[in-house]
SEMIMI-109796 format. One record per residue (C-alpha): residue in three letters; x, y, z. Coordinates in steps of 0.2 Angstrom, whole numbers, padded with zeros to 4 digits, always signed. Example, Ala and Ser with C-alpha at 12.3 -4.5 7.8 and 13.67 -1.06 7.14 Angstrom:
2
ALA+0062-0022+0039SER+0068-0005+0036
//
This chain:
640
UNK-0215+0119+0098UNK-0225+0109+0111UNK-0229+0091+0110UNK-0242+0083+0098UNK-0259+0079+0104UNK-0262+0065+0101UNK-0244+0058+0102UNK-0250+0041+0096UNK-0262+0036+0081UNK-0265+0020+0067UNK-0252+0017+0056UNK-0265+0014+0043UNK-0265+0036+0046UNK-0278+0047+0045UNK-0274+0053+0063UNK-0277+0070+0066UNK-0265+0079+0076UNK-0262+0095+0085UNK-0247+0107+0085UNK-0248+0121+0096UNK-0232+0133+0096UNK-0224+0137+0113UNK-0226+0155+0121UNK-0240+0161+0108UNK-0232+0159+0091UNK-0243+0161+0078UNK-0239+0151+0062UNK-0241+0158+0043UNK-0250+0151+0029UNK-0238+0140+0022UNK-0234+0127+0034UNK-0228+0110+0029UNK-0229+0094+0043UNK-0219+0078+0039UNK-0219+0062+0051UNK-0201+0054+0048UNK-0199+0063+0033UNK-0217+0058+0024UNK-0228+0074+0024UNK-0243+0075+0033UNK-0259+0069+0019UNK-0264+0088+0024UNK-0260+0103+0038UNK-0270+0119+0040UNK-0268+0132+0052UNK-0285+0137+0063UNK-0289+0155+0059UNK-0281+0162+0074UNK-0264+0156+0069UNK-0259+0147+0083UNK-0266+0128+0080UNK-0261+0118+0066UNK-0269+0104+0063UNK-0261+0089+0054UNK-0268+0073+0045UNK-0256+0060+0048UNK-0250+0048+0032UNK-0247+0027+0033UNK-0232+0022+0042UNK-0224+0005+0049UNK-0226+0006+0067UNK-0215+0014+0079UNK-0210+0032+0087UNK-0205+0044+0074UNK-0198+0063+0072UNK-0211+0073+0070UNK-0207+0090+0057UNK-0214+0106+0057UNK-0208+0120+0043UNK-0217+0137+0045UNK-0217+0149+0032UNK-0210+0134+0020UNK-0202+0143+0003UNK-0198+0160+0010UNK-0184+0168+0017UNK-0194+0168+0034UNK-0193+0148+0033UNK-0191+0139+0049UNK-0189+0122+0055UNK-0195+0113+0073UNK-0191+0095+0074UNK-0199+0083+0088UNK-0188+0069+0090UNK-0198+0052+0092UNK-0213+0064+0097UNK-0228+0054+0090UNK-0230+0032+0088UNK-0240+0024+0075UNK-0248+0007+0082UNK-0256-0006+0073UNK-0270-0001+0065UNK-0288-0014+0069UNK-0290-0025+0055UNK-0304-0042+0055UNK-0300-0055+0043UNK-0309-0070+0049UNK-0325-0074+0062UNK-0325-0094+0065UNK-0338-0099+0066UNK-0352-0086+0059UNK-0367-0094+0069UNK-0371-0093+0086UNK-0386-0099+0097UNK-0400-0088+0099UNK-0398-0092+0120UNK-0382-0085+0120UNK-0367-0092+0127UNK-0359-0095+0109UNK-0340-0090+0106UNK-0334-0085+0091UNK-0315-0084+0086UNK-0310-0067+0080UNK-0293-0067+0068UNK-0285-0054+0062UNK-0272-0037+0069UNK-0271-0023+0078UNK-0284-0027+0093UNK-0278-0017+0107UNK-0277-0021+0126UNK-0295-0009+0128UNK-0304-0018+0112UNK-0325-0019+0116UNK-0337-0029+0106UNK-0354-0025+0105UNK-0368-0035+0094UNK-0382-0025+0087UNK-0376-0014+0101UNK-0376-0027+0116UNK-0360-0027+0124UNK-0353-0046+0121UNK-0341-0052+0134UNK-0324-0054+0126UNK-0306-0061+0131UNK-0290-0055+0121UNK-0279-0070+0118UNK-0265-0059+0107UNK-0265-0043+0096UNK-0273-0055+0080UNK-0285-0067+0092UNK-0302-0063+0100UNK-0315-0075+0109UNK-0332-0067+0111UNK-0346-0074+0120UNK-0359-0069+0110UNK-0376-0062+0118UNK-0395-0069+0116UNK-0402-0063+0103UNK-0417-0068+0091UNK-0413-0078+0076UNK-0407-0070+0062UNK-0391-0061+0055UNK-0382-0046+0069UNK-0370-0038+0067UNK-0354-0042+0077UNK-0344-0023+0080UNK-0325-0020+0087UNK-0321-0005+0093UNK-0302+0001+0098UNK-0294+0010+0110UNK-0313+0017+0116UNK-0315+0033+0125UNK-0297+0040+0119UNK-0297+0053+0105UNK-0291+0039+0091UNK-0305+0029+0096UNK-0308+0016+0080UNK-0325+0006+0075UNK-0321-0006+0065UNK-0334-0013+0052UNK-0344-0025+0059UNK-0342-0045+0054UNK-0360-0055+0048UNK-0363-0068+0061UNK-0379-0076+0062UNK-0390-0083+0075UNK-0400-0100+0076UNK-0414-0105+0085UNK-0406-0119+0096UNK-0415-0136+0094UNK-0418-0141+0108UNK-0427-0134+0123UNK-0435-0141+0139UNK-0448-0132+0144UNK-0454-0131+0162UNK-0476-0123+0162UNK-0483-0123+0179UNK-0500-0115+0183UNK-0501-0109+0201UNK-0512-0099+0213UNK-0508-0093+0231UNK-0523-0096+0241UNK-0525-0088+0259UNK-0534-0103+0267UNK-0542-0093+0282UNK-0552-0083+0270UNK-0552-0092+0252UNK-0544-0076+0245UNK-0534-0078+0232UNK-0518-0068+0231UNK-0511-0075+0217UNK-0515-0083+0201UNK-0501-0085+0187UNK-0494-0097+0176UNK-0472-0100+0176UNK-0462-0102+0159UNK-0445-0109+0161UNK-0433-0113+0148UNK-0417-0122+0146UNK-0406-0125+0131UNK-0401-0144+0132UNK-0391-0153+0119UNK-0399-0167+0113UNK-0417-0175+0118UNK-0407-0189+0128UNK-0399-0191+0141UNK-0406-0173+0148UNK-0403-0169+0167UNK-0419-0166+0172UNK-0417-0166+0189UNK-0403-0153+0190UNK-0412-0145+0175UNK-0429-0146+0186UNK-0421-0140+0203UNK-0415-0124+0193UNK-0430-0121+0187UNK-0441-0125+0203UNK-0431-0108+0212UNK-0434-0098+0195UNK-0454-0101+0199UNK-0452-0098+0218UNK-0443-0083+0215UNK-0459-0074+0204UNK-0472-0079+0218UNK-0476-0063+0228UNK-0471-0068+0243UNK-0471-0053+0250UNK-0489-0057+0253UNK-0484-0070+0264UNK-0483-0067+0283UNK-0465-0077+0282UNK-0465-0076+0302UNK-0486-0082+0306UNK-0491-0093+0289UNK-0486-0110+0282UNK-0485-0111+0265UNK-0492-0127+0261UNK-0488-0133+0242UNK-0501-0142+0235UNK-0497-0156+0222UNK-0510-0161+0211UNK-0497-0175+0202UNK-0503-0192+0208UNK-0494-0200+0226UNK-0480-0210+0216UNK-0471-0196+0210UNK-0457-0197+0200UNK-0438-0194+0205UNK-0438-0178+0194UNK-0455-0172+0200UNK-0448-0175+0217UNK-0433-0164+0213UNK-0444-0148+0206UNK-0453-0149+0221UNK-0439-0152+0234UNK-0432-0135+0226UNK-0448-0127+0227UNK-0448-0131+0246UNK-0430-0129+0248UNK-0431-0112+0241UNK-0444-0106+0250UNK-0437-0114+0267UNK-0419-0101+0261UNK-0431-0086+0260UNK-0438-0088+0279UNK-0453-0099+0277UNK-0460-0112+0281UNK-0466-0123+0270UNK-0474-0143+0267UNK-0478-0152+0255UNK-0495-0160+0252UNK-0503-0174+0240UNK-0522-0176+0233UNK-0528-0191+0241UNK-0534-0204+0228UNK-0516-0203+0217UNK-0519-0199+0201UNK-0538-0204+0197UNK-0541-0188+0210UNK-0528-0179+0200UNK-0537-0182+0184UNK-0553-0179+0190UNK-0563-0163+0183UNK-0564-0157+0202UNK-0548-0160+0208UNK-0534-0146+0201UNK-0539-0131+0212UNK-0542-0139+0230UNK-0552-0128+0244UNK-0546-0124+0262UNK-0560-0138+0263UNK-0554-0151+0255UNK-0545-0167+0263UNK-0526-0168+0258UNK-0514-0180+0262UNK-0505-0174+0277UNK-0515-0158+0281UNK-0518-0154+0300UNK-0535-0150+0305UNK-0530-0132+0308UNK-0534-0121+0294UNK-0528-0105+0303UNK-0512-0097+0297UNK-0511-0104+0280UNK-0506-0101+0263UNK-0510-0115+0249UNK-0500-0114+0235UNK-0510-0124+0223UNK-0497-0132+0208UNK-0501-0141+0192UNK-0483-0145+0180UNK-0492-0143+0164UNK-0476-0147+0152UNK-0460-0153+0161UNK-0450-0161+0145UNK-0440-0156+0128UNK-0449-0150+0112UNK-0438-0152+0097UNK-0439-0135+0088UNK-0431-0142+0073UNK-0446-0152+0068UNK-0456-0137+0067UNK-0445-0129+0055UNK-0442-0142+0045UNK-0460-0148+0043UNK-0470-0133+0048UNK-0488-0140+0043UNK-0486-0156+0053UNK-0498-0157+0068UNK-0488-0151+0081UNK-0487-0162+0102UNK-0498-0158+0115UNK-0484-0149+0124UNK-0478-0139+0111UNK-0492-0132+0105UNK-0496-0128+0126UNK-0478-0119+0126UNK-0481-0110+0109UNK-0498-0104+0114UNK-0503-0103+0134UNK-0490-0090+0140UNK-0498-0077+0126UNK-0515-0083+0130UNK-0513-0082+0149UNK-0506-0064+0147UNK-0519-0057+0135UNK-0534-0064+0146UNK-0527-0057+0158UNK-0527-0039+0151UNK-0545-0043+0147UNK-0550-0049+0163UNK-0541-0033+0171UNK-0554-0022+0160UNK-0569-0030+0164UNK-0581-0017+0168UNK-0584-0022+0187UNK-0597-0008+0189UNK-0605-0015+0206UNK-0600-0010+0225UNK-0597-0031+0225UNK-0577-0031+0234UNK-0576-0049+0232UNK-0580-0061+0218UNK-0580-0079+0212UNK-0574-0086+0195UNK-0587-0100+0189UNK-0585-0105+0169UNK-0603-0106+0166UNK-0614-0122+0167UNK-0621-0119+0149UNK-0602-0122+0142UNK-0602-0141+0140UNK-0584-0150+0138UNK-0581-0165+0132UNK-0570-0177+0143UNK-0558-0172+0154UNK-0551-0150+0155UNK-0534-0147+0147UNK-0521-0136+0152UNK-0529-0125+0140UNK-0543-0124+0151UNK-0535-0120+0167UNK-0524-0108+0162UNK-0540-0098+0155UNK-0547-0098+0172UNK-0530-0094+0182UNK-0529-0080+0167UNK-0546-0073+0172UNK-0542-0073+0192UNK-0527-0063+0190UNK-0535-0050+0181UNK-0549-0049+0189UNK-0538-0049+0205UNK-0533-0030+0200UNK-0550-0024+0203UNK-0558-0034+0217UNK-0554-0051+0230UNK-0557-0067+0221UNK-0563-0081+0231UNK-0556-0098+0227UNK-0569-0112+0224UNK-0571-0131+0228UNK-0566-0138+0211UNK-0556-0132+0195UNK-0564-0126+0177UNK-0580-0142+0177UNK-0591-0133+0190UNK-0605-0145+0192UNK-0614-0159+0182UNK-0627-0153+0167UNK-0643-0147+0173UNK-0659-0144+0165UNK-0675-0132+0165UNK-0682-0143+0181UNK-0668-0140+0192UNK-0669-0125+0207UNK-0655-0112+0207UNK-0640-0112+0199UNK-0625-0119+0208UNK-0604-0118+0207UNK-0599-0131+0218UNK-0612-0146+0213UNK-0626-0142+0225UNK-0642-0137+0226UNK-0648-0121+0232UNK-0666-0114+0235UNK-0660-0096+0234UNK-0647-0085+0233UNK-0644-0080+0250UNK-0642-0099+0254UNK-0627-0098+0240UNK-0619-0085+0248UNK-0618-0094+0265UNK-0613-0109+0255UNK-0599-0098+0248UNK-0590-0087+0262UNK-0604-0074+0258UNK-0596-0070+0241UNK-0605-0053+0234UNK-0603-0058+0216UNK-0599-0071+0203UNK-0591-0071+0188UNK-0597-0085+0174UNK-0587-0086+0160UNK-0586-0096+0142UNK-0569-0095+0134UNK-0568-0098+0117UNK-0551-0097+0105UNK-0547-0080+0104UNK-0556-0072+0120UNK-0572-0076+0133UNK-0589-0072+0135UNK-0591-0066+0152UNK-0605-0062+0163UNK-0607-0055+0182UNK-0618-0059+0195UNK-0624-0048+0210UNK-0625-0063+0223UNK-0636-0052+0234UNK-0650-0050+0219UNK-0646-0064+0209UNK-0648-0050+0193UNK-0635-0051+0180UNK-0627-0035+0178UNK-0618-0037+0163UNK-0613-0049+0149UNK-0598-0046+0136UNK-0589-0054+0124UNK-0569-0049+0126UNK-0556-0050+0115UNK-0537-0045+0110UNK-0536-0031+0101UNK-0526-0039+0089UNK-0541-0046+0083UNK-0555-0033+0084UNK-0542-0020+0073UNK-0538-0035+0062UNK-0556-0041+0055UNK-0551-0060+0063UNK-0562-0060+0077UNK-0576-0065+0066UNK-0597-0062+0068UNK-0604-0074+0081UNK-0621-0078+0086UNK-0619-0067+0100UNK-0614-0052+0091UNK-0627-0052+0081UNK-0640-0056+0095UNK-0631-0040+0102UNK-0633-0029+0087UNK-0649-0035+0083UNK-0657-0032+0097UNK-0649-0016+0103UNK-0657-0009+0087UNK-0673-0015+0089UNK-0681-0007+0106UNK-0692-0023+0109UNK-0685-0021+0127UNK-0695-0004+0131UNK-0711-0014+0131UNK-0705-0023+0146UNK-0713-0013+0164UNK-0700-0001+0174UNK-0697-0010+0189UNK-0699-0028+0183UNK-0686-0042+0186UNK-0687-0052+0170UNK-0681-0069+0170UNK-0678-0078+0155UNK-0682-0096+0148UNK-0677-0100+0130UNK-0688-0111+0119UNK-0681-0122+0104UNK-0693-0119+0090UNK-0701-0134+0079UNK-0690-0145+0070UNK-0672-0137+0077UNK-0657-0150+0078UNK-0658-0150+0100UNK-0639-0150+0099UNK-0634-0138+0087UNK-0648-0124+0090UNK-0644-0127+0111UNK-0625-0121+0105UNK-0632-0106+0097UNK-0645-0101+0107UNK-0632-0101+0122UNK-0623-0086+0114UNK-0640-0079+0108UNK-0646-0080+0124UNK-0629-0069+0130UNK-0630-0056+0117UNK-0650-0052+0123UNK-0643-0049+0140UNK-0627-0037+0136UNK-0642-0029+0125UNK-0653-0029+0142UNK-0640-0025+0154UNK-0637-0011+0143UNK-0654-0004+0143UNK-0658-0005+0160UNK-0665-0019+0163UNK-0663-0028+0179UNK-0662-0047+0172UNK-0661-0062+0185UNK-0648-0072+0183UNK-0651-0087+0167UNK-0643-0100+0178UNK-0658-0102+0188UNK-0665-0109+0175UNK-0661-0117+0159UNK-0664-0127+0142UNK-0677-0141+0144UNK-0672-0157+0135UNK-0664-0167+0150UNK-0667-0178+0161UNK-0664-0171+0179UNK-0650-0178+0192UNK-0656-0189+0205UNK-0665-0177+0222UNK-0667-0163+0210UNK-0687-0153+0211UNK-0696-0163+0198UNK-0710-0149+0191UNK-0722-0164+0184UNK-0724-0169+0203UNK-0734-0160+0216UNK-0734-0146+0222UNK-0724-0139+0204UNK-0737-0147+0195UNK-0750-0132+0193UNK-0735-0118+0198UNK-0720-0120+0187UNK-0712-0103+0190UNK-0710-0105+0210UNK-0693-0106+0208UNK-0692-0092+0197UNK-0703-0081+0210UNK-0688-0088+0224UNK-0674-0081+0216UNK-0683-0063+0214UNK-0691-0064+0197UNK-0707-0052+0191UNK-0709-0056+0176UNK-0704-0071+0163UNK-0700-0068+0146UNK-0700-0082+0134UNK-0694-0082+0118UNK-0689-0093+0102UNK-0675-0089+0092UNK-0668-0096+0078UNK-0650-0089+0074UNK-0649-0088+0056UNK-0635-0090+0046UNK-0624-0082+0033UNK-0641-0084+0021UNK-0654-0085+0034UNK-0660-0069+0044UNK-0659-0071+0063UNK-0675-0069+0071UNK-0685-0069+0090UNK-0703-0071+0096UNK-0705-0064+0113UNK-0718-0066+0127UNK-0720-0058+0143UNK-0727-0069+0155UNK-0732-0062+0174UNK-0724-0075+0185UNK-0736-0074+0200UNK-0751-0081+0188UNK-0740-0085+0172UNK-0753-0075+0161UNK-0743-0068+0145UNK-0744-0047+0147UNK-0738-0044+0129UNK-0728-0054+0114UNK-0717-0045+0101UNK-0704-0052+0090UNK-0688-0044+0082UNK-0678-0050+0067UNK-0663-0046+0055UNK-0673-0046+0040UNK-0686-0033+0048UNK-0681-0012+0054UNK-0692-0013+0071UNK-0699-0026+0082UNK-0718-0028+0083UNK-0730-0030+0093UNK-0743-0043+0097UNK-0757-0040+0105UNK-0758-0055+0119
//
């Protein structure tokens, strides 16, 4: 009789083990298996006779005899005895994990008592393998994994990998959301200063678990943190041997000793990775900081310790959007309470950035155009000061956009330029005037398109610009698909402008070949405020339905809403020689034809409805008029 296999197994038993006979013998029927006299819980014999196979029963641990009677209760009975030929060992048993919760960052250890846990005992949670040290056969410490709040499971296995390998059942233990957090946001581009490309456009998340929301090491926290950001830049876009990477600051010049840490590791990290690096401050402290024209600063701009030569140069432009601890537990504990600027920014920007992205990304950038400039539209008035909110929706649409074609950084951040009215010349991104668009292309590194954008809260209206025809080749509304498939993005003026009018073919009365440009009216009596809101987005939705059609529409930045005064050296058309000619700057930036119209949005009661009129912009004589409205099936026509 040869060995058993395998010669060791639980002394809770339940061990199956096999007996093979030496030299071929086959074994009857009736064969009885005992370990240290206590029979085996079963034995059977394979069909060829020549394996039995025997359950092992509960027994103290130790080495025992192991019995083998073939042919048991006939006169062909024999008897083998392996002396000390299989051990039992201590079978795994869990009685206690202290203490059941653990951190949702990981790094919690939780004492495991009970018996039995072999030298080779693996712990896995939910199936993540935890680190683990053995302190004795009835004491475990395991570290336990991140993992999302909520109850895991906490699994032992023994012996793994040998033939009595044992899982035992898993403990409950169950993770917390850790309290407190300090959260690092910066927004940041990587800006090629020779050409104004920009390479880079992305916004850092970096989270630390802290203790308490005292006595926080910020500096160390801020330091570890700084080389986490450095190390997501695509550097290899950098020439490490030829550029300086010049890291532009947009905190004011007295800078605090934590600021000073994050950006000493920024520069110390990037100095450890072969380049070379310097930092620069807005001039002006933080009143330039502040200011809506100061985040994103152009090759051209005037820094703080910037040498003359622009050549070989990379401007890696910063803003720390939220550098302190948000208290989680006040959220959970009063979840309707209006929530701190920089936690709603953590809760909300990294999503937003990402989906904007992904938007921007699928743009339909159906122009020859390689380069492009992001411009949020003039039309979109803020109040006070941008937000975070508004830079990251920018830097969101830049690295989509990115993808696809080279974005050309600008002058200023998200404000473009001061409001302007109907009696201003061509529409401008950087503050100044232009008298045509080729003149905005010199202005602008001879930049083939532009993008003008309008974010809203879920997505942006968007709309591109052929700088070489000043035509507007296509105006969209996009949004996260979460929204469209869930009924939450919601009607707008613009939709309805868009359905409306792509229903109603008003457009086919406008000549093949013309270049409408377009000039909204407010109709008598309108609130000026709340109809300019409206008719901004109605204005949008009859472009996309334009655009759409084959229409070549000039650009509506050229001109815009009457109602305010112009700034100071703008054209004037109540002075000569506009007086008697009030399209000439229509007829400058390519237009052939004006087509006015009044609209009046509507409302959830209300129909929305248009009166159009097609002017010749040589002489300003009306060709046709037509109208188009919800509460009608097709536009009609007016005889002039």
């Amino acid at each position: 009789m040869l060995a058993p296999s395998p010669a060791v197994g639980w002394s809770s038993g339940g061990t199956a083990v096999r007996l093979v006979g030496a030299e071929g013998m086959r074994f009857g029927a009736a064969v009885r298996v005992t370990f240290d006299g206590v029979a085996a819980e079963s034995a059977t014999v394979d069909a060829d006779g020549l394996v039995v196979i025997a359950v092992t029963p509960a027994h103290a641990t130790g080495a025992v005899d192991v019995r083998v009677v073939v042919s048991a209760g006939t006169p062909y009975e024999r008897r083998f005895t392996l002396p000390a030929a299989f051990t039992y060992v201590p079978s795994g048993r869990v009685d206690t994990v202290e203490p059941s919760l653990a951190r949702d960052d990981g790094g919690s250890v939780v004492r495991v008592l009970g018996s039995g846990f072999q030298p080779s005992i693996t712990a896995h949670v939910d199936g993540q393998v935890a680190e683990l040290e053995r302190v004795s056969a009835g004491e475990l410490l395991v570290t336990m994994p991140p993992h999302a709040p909520g109850v895991a499971e906490l699994s032992l296995v023994n012996m793994p990998g040998s033939p009595i390998e044992d899982s035992l059942p898993p403990s409950p233990v169950t993770y917390i959301a850790r309290d407190y957090r300090y959260h690092l946001l910066i927004s940041a581009r990587l800006v090629d200063v020779m050409s104004g490309v920009i390479l880079h456009a992305g916004l850092f998340h970096g989270v630390r678990a802290v203790t308490s929301p005292v006595d926080v090491p910020e500096e160390a926290l801020l330091a570890s943190l700084g080389g986490e950001f450095v190390a997501g830049l695509p550097l290899q876009l950098v020439d490490g041997g030829r550029d300086t990477i010049r890291v532009v600051d947009a905190s004011a010049e007295d800078t605090t000793s934590s600021e000073r840490a994050l950006f000493g590791s920024v520069l110390s990290t990037l100095a450890g990775r072969g380049y070379s690096a310097t930092r620069l401050a807005l001039e002006g402290g933080g009143a330039a900081a502040d200011g809506p024209f100061a985040f994103y600063l152009s090759p051209s701009l005037t820094v703080s310790g910037a040498p003359s030569d622009a050549a070989d140069a990379i401007a890696l432009a910063t803003r720390v959007v939220v550098a302190q601890v948000v208290d989680h537990r006040r959220r959970r504990i009063q979840p309707d309470a209006e929530r701190p600027p920089a936690e709603r920014w953590v809760d909300t920007l990294p999503e937003r950035f990402e989906e904007l992205r992904f938007l921007a990304a699928l743009t339909p950038v159906s122009t020859p155009a390689s380069t492009v400039m992001v411009v949020r539209s003039p039309v979109d008035v803020i109040e006070g000061m941008p937000t975070a909110w508004d830079y990251v929706t920018e830097d969101a649409i830049v690295a989509g956009l990115s993808s696809r074609l080279r974005v050309i950084a600008k002058t200023d951040g998200p404000l473009v330029r001061p409001d302007w009215a109907m009696v201003d010349t061509i529409g401008l991104p950087d503050g100044l005037a232009y008298t045509s668009w080729s003149e905005f292309r010199r202005g602008n590194r001879q930049v083939e398109s532009l993008m003008l954008y309008r974010p809203d809260e879920r997505g942006f209206y968007g709309r591109l610009v052929d700088t070489a025809t000043g035509l507007a080749l296509w105006s969209a509304r996009s949004l996260p698909a979460r929204y469209i498939f869930s009924g939450l993005a919601g009607e707008t003026t613009y939709d309805r402008a868009e359905s409306l009018l792509e229903t109603q073919p008003w457009y086919t009365w406008i000549p093949d070949g013309a270049r409408v440009a377009l000039v909204a009216t407010m109709p008598a009596g309108a609130d000026p405020d709340g109809w300019r809101a409206e008719a901004v987005l109605a204005q949008d939705g009859l472009i996309s339905a334009l655009t759409r059609s084959g229409v070549a529409v000039t650009e509506p930045m050229v001109v815009l809403y009457a109602g305010r005064d112009p700034s100071p050296g703008r054209t004037i058309h109540s002075e000569p020689p506009y007086a008697s000619d009030p399209w000439r700057e229509l007829r400058l930036a390519g237009a052939t034809h004006i087509l006015e119209f009044d609209v009046a949005p509507g409302g959830a009661e209300t129909p929305m409805s248009w009166d159009f009129r097609l002017l010749n912009a040589a002489d300003g004589s009306v060709n046709t008029q037509f109208a188009a409205s919800e509460a009608g099936v097709e536009g009609q026509n007016v005889a002039p």
